[in-house]
C-alpha positions as semicolon CSV with decimal commas, in nm:
position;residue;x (nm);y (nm);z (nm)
1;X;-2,246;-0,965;-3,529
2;X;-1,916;-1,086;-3,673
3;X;-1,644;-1,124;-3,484
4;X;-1,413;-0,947;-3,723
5;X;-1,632;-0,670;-3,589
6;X;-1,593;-0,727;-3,230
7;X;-1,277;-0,708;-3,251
8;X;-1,240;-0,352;-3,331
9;X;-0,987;-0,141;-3,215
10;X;-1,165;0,187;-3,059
11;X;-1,331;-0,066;-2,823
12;X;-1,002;-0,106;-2,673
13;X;-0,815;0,207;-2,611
14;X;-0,591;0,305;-2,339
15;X;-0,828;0,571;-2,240
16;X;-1,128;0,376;-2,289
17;X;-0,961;0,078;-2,058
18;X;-0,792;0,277;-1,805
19;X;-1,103;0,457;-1,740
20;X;-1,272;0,099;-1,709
21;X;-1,004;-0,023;-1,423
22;X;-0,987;0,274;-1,209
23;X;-1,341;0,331;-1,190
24;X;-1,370;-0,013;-1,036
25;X;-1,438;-0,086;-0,669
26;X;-1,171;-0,089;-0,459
27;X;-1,127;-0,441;-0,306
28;X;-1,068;-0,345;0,056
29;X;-0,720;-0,374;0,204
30;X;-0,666;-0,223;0,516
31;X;-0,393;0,021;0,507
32;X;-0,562;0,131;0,235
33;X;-0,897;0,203;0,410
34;X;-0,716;0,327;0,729
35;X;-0,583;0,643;0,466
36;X;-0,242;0,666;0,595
37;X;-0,045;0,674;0,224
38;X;-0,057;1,027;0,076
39;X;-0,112;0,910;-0,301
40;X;0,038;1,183;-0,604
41;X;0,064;1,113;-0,946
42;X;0,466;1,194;-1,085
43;X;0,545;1,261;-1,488
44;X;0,884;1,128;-1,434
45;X;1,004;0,745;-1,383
46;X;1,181;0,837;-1,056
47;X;1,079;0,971;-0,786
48;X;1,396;1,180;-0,624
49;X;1,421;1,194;-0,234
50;X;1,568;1,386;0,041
51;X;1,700;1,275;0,326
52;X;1,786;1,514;0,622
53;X;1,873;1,388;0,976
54;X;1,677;1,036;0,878
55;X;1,339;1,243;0,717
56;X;1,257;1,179;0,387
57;X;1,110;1,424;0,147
58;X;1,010;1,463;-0,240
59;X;1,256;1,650;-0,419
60;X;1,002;1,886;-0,651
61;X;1,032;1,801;-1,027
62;X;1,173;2,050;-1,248
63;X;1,236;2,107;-1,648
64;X;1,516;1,960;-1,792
65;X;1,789;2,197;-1,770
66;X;1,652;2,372;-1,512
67;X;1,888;2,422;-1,162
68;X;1,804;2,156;-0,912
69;X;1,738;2,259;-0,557
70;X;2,100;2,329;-0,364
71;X;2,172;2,096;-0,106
72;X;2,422;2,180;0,173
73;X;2,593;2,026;0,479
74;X;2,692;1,683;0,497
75;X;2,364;1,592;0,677
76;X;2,145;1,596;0,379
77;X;2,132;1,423;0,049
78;X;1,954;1,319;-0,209
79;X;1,887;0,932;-0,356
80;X;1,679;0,859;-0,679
81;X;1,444;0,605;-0,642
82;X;1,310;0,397;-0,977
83;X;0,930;0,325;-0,938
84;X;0,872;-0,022;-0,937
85;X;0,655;-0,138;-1,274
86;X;0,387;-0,367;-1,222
87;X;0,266;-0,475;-1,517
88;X;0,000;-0,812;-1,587
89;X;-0,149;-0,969;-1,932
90;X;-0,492;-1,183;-1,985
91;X;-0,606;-1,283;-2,281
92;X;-0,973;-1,372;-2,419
93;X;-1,001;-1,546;-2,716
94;X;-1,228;-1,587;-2,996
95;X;-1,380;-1,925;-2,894
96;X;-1,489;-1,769;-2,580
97;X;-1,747;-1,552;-2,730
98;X;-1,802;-1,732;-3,070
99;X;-2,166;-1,847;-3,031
100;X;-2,236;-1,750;-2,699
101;X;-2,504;-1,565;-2,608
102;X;-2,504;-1,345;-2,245
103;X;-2,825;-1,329;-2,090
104;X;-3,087;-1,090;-2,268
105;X;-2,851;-1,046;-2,538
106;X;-2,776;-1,198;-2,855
107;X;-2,450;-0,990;-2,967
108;X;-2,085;-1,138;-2,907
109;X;-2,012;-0,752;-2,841
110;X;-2,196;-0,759;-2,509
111;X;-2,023;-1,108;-2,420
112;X;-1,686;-0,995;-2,472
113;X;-1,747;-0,635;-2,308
114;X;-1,850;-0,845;-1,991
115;X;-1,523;-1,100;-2,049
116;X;-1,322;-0,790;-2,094
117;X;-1,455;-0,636;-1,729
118;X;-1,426;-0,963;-1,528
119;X;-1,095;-0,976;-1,662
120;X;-0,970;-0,603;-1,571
121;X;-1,126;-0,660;-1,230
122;X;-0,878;-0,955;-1,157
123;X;-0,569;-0,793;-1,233
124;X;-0,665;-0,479;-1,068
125;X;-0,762;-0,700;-0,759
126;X;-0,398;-0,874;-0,832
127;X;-0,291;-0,480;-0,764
128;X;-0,445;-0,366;-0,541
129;X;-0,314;-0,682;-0,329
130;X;0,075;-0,603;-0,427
131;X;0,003;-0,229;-0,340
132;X;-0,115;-0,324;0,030
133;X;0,226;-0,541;0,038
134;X;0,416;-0,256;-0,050
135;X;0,271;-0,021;0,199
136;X;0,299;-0,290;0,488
137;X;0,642;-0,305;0,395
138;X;0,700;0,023;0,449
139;X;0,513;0,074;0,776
140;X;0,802;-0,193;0,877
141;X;1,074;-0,001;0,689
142;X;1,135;-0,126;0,376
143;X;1,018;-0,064;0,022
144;X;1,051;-0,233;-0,294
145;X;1,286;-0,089;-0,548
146;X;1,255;-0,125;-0,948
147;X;1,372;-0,480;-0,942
148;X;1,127;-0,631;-0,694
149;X;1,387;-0,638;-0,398
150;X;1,298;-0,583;-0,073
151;X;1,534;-0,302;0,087
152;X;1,560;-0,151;0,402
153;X;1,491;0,246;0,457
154;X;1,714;0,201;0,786
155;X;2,011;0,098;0,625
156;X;1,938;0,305;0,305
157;X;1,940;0,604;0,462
158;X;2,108;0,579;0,804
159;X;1,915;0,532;1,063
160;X;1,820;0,289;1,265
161;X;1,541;0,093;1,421
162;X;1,382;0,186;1,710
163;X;1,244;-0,126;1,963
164;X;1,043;-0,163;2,258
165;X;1,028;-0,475;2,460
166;X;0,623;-0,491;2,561
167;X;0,692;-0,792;2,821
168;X;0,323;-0,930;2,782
169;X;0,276;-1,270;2,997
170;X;-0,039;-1,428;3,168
171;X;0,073;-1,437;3,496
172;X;0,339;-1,174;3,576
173;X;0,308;-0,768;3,574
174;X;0,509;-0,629;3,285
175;X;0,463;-0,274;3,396
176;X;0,236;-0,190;3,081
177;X;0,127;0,183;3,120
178;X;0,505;0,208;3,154
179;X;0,587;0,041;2,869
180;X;0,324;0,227;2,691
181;X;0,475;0,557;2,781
182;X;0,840;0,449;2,683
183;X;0,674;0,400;2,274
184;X;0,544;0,749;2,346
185;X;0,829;0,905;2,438
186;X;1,049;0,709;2,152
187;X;0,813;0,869;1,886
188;X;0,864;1,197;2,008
189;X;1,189;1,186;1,996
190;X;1,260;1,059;1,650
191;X;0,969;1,371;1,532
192;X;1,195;1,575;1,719
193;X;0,879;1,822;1,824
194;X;0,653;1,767;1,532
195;X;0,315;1,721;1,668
196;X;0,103;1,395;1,621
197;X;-0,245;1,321;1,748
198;X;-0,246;0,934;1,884
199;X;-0,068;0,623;1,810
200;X;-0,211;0,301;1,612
201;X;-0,052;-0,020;1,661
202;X;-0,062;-0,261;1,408
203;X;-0,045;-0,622;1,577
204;X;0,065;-0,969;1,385
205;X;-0,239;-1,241;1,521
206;X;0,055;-1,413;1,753
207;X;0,149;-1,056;1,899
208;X;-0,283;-0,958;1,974
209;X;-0,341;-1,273;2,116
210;X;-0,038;-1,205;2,370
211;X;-0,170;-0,821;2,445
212;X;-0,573;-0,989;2,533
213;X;-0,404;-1,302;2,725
214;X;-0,175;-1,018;2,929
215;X;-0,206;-0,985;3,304
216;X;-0,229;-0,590;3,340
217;X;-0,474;-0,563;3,047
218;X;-0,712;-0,836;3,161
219;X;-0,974;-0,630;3,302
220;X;-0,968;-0,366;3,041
221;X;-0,996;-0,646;2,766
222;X;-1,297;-0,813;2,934
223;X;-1,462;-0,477;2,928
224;X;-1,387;-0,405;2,603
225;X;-1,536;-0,786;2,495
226;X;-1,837;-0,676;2,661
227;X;-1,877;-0,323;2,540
228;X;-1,810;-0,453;2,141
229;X;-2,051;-0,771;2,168
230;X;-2,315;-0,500;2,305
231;X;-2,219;-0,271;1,998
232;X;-2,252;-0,587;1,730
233;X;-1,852;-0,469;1,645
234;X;-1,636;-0,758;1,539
235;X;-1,312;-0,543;1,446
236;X;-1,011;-0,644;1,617
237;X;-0,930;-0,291;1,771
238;X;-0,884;-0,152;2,116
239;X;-0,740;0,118;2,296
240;X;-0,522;0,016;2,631
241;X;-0,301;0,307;2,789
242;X;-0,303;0,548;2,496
243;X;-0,236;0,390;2,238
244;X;-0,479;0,189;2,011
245;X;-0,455;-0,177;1,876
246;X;-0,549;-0,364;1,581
247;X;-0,544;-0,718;1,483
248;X;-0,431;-0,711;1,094
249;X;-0,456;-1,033;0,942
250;X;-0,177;-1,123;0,665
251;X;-0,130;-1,373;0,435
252;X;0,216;-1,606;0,363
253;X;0,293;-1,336;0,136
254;X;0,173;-1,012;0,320
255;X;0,165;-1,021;0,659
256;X;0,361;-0,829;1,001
257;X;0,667;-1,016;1,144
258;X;0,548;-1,311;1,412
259;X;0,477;-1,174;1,736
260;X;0,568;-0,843;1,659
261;X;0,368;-0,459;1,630
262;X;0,430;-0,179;1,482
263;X;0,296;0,168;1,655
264;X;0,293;0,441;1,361
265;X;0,182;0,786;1,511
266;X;-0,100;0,951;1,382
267;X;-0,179;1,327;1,208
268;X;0,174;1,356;1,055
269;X;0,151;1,476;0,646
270;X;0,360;1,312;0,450
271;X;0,485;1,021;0,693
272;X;0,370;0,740;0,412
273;X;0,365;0,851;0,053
274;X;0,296;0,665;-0,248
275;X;0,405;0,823;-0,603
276;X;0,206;0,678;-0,929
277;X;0,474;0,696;-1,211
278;X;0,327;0,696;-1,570
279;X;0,275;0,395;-1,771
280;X;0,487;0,272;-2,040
281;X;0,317;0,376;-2,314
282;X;0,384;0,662;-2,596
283;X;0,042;0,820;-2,498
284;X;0,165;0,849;-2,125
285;X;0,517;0,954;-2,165
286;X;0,544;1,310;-1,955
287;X;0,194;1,277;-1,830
288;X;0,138;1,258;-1,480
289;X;0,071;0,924;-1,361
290;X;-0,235;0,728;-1,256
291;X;-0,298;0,476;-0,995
292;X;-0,390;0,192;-1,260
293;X;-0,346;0,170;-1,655
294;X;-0,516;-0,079;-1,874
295;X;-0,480;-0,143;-2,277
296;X;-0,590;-0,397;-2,508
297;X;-0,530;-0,492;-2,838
298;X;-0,663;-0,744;-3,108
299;X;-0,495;-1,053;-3,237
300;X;-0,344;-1,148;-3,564
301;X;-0,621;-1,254;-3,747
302;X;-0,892;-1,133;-3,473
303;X;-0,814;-1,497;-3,308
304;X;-0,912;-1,341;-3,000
305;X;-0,839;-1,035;-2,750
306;X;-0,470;-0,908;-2,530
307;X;-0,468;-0,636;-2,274
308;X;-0,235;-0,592;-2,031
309;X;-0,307;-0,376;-1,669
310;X;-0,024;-0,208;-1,500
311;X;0,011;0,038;-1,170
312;X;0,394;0,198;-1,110
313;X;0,375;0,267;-0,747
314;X;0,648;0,378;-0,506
315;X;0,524;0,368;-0,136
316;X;0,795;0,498;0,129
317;X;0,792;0,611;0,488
318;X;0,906;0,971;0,507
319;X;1,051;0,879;0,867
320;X;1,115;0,523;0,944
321;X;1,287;0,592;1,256
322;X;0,934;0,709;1,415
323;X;0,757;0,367;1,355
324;X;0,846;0,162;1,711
325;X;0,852;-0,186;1,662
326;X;0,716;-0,371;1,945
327;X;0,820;-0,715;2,095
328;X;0,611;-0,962;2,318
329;X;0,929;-1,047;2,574
């Protein structure tokens, strides 16, 4: 086949591509397993918010023209938020495919289709790995604006921060099933009544190995050893006085504060939300967006092969001020 025919444009659409990248598998990431982000594609490039005594909440989209929803009292108001763009570009040229042959085949169409795949799959790992730092950011209550700053929901919308000293040590009580109860009754207070089903603490490796080494959880830690080596389970998880731990283990890039937690309650709609704004494309302006885009496009002279991935997420927590952050002293 000539490569003046490989090169051919319908191989390359935005639908064709974008099809390609979200039907991919997902490379895991935990917060993404653990389902806790309530993911909705928007048509619009900002995603409007609400907040009212420190909750967050979508402000629905309307037509242009239209009345927006009335907002009263000093105690609410709304903030636009621009979705952050994430946009990446590979490229696959000519020589790459020129003469060589994939295995069982003997068209360059088959050897570029296969370049073109292992290529998508990168960036969409790439995303799928700035994603998970977004959400982690917001389970510690930030969120990345347009720019690709880091900015905090506290101070954004007024509230603030809510700590709990764990006092874990080796060799002195720290009172833990009191301590427990305190994070308890902390959430409960900032959902002001709303109902939640259990709390899930998210531990930094410094923080996990201070809650197994602790004197009051000892016993219940040597049990649980026992029980999981029995069970063949390796996951860094266990429950101790009602609420349940996890080890998560971060990178220099994503990764939870040193020696710190984070316990999010559990069974609460909408307390993480991430909004999929549409790509930057004429074929996707006013459509609702999608997780992932992908689009290619030939070279001058069919010297080779451009595409360019993209995902234009927004991921927020609805009520910052119910996420206790926990402290080893």
């Amino acid at each position: 086949m000539a490569m003046n025919d490989v090169f051919t444009p319908d191989a390359f659409t935005l639908q064709t591509l974008t099809a390609t990248i979200n039907n991919l598998k997902f490379a895991p990431s935990r917060l993404q397993e653990l389902g806790w982000f309530e993911e909705q594609g928007i048509n619009t490039l900002t995603a409007s918010i609400e907040s009212q005594d420190g909750v967050l909440s979508l402000v629905d989209v309307a037509a242009r023209g239209a009345p927006g929803k009335p907002v009263t009292g000093t105690s609410r108001v709304i903030r636009d938020f621009r979705v952050p763009h994430l946009p990446q570009r590979a490229s696959i040229m000519a020589d790459e495919v020129q003469g060589v042959r994939a295995f069982g085949s003997e068209t360059e169409a088959e050897m570029l289709s296969t370049r073109i795949n292992e290529r998508i799959a990168i960036m969409r790992r790439n995303l799928d790995y700035t994603i998970e730092a977004h959400r982690l950011a917001a389970v510690m209550g930030n969120f990345y604006d347009a720019n690709g700053s880091l900015i905090s929901l506290f101070t954004t919308f007024g509230v603030v921060q809510q700590t709990q000293s764990m006092a874990l040590s080796a060799t002195a009580s720290g009172k833990a099933r009191e301590k427990a109860e305190l994070v308890k009754e902390k959430i409960e207070s900032a959902l002001d009544g709303v109902p939640y089903t259990g709390v899930h603490v998210l531990c930094s490796p410094g923080y996990w190995k201070a809650l197994l080494e602790d004197k009051d959880n000892k016993e219940t830690v040597l049990n649980w050893q026992a029980a999981a080596t029995l069970r063949g389970d390796t996951r860094d998880i266990i429950a101790l006085n009602g609420l349940t731990y996890e080890r998560i283990r971060g990178t220099s890039e994503v990764g939870i504060t040193t020696d710190c937690a984070y316990a999010v309650p559990q069974g609460i709609p909408g307390l993480f939300i991430t909004r999929f704004a549409p790509a930057n494309y004429s074929e996707t302006v006013n459509t609702i967006g999608l997780p992932y885009y992908a689009k290619g496009i030939a070279m001058p002279f069919d010297k080779g092969f451009e595409m360019e991935a993209q995902s234009n997420p927004l991921n927020l927590c609805t009520r910052p001020a119910a996420i206790i952050k926990l402290t080893i002293s």
